[in-house]
N, C-alpha and C positions, 0 to 999 in steps of 0.2 A: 526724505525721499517719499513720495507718495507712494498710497499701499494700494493693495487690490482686494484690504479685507474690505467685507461688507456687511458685519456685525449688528445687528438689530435695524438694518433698513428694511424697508417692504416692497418686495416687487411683485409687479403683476404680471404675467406670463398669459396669453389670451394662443389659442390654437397647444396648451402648453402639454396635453394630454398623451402625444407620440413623440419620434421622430425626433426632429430635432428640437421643435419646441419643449419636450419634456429634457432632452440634453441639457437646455438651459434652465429648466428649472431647478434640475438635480446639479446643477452646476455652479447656480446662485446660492442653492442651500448648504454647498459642499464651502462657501466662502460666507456662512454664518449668515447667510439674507433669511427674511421669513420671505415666505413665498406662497400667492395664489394662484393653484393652476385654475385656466376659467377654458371650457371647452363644451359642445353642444353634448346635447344626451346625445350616449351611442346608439340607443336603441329604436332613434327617428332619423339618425340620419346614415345616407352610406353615401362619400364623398366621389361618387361617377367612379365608373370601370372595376366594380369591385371591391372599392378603399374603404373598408368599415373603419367607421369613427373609435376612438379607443375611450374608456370612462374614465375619469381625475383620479379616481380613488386608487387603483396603485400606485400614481408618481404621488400621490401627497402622503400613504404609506412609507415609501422608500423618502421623503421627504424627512417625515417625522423619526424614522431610524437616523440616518444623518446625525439629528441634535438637534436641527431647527424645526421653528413652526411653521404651520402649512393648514391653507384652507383652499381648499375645492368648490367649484362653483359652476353649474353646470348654466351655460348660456349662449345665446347666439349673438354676436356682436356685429352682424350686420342689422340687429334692431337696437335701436336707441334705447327704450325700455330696457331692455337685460345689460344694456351696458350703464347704464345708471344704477341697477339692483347688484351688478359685479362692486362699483362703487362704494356705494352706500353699505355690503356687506363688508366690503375689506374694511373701511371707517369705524364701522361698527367693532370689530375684530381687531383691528392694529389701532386705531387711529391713527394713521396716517400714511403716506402712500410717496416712497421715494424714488422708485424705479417702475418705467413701463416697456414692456418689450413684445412690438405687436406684432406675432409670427400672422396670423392667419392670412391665407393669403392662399393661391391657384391658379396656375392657368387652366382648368376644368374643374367641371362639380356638375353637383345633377341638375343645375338649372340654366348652366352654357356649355360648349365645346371650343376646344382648340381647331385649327387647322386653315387650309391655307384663305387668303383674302376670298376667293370668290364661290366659298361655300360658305362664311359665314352670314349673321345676318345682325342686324341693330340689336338686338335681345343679346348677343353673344358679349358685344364688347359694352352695352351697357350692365350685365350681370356680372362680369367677370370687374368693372370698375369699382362695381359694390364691394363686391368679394375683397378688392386688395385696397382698396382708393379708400372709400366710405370708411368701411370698418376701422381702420388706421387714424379715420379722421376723427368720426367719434369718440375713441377711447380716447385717443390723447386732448381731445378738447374737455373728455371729462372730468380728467385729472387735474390738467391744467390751472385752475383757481386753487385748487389743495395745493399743488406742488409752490405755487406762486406765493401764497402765503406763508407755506413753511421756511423759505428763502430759497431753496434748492432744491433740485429735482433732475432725474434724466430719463429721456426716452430714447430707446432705439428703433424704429420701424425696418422691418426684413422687406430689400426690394429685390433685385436678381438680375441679371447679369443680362436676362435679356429686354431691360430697361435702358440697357446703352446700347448694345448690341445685337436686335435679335434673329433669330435665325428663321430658318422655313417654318410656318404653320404656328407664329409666335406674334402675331400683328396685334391680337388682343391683347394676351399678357404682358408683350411689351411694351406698349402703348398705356399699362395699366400701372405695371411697375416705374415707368418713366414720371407717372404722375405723381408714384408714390418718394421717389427720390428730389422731384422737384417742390412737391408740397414738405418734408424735409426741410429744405431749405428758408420756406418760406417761415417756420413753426421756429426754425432755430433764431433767424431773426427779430423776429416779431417778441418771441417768449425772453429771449435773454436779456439781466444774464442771470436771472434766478433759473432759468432751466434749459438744460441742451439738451438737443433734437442731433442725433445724426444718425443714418442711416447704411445699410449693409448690403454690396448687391454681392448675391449668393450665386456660385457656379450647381455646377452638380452636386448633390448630395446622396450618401449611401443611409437610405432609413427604408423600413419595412415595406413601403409600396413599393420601391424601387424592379423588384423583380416581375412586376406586371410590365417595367419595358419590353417592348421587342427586341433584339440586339443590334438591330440599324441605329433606333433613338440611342442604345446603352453607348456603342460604339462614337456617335455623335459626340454627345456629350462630354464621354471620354477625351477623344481627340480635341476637342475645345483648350482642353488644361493640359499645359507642357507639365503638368505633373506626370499627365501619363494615366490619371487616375479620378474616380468621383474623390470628395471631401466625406470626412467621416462626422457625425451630426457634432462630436467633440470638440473637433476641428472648429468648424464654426463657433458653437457655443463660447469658444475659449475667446475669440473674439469681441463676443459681445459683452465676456464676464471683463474685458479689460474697458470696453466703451463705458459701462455704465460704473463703474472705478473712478476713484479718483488721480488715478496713473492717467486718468485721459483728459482730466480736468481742464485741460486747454482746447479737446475738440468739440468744434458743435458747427452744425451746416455740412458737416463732409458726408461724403458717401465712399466705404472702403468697399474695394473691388476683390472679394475673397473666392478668385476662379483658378485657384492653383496657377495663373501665369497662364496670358491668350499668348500664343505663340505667333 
């Protein structure tokens, strides 16, 4: 029977510092992965509406209690450079690189906004491509030769529900996430069958910015999932801790739809 340990493999974790990307990091370490979290400095950046950035060094703390090893990396991966230096330091640190799981990702940040088609402008939905598209694209093309060589390898990319979906004042992010579920496919393709690519479109999520909602958006969202409910970041993670598994050994190109059930 295939297992879901993950015993001295190395994954990389990119946005991995909150939320739900720290979820999985602590979630990969808690099934014996070493793990890099890689996330910008907090103290340049604050992610639009309030959202301060959180710093690696407690979840690689709470990493290293766990059992497993854990390096911190502080970066912006919508630049090529820092995601070549995430790279080259994991290599340097593990040799070798077996898991990538690319949370970062938004529909808003301080350099576009959300909202409906005819307030936005060309910068909106080209900034926000960067932010989910690019970055997704970069890292795993980084990786890509290492995982190829080593014969095996898995990525995850985090898209979201309103890449199939999307609802009022979601034209960029969807339009963004859509690329990110279809470029997915293309990587699983293309890369196998030394390494699979599959992808996760996420409903609501309960993590710390979440109470910056209004209660129309909370309420929205809610109603989206015949749970009745947001998804807890666990929830998700637990997801991804089975994709990059060898219990999954057989998916690659999919995109699982984890929205509690669209009614």
């Amino acid at each position: 029977m295939p297992s879901f340990d993950l015993t001295d493999r190395v994954a990389i974790v990119t946005g991995g510092s909150q939320g739900f990307g720290k979820a999985i990091a602590v979630g990969l370490a808690h099934q014996r992965a070493n793990v890099v979290v890689a996330a910008r400095e907090p103290e340049d950046v604050t992610l639009g509406r309030e959202r301060p950035h959180a710093p690696v060094k407690p979840v690689v703390d709470e990493i290293l209690a766990i059992g497993s090893r854990a390096l911190g990396i502080t970066c912006d991966v919508r630049n090529l450079s820092d995601v070549e230096k995430m790279v080259n330091e994991t290599m340097s640190t593990f040799g070798k690189i077996d898991i990538l799981v690319n949370v970062v990702g938004g529909s808003w940040g301080e350099t576009f906004r959300s909202g409906p088609l005819l307030e936005l402008e060309d910068h909106d939905f080209l900034e926000c491509y960067k932010v989910n598209v690019i970055t997704a694209f970069q890292c795993a093309k980084a990786v890509q030769p290492i995982m190829k060589a080593q014969g095996k390898g898995v990525i995850v990319n985090i898209a979201s529900g309103a890449g199939i979906n999307p609802g009022t004042g979601q034209a960029a992010y969807g339009a963004a996430k859509a690329g990110v579920i279809n470029m997915t496919k293309s990587m699983a393709y293309e890369w196998a069958p030394e390494i699979r690519v599959n992808s996760i479109a996420l409903g609501g999520i309960e993590t710390p910015h979440r109470p910056m909602w209004n209660e129309t958006i909370r309420s929205t969202s809610t109603n989206r999932s015949a749970m009745g409910r947001l998804g807890t970041p666990d929830e998700h993670a637990g997801t991804v801790l089975w994709l990059v598994s060898d219990a999954a050994g057989y998916m690659n190109g999919a995109t699982i739809e984890a929205d509690g059930g669209r009614p």
